[in-house]
C-alpha positions in Angstrom: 41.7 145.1 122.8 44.5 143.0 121.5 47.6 142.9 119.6 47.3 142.2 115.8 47.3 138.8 114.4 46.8 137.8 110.9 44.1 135.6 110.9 42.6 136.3 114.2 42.2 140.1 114.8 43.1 141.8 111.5 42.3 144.8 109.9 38.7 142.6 108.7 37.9 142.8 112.4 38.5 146.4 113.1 36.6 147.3 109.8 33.7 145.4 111.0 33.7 147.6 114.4 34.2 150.7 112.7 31.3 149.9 110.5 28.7 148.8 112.8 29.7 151.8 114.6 28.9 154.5 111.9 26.5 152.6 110.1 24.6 150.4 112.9 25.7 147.0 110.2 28.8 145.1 110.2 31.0 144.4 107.3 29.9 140.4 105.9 30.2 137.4 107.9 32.1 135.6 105.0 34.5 138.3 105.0 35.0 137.6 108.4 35.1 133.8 108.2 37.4 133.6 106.0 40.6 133.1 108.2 39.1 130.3 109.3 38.3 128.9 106.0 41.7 128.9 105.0 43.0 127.7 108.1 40.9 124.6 106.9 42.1 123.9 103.6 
C-alpha cells in the first residue's frame, strides 16, 4: 500500500510481489537495490 515513487516503490517492487506470489521467488535483490545504488553515486 502506497503511492508510487520512483526510486522507493516502483514498478521493481510490485514485480517482485507479483512474482513471489505466482512463483514462491522474488525478482533479484540487485534489481531491487539498485535505487539505492544510484542514490549513492
Amino acid at each position: 500500500p502506497g503511492a508510487y515513487h520512483l526510486l522507493r516503490l516502483n514498478c521493481n517492487n510490485f514485480s517482485d510481489e507479483v512474482s513471489s506470489f505466482l512463483v514462491g521467488n522474488g525478482i533479484p535483490k540487485y534489481i531491487l537495490d539498485l535505487p539505492e545504488e544510484i542514490l549513492r553515486t
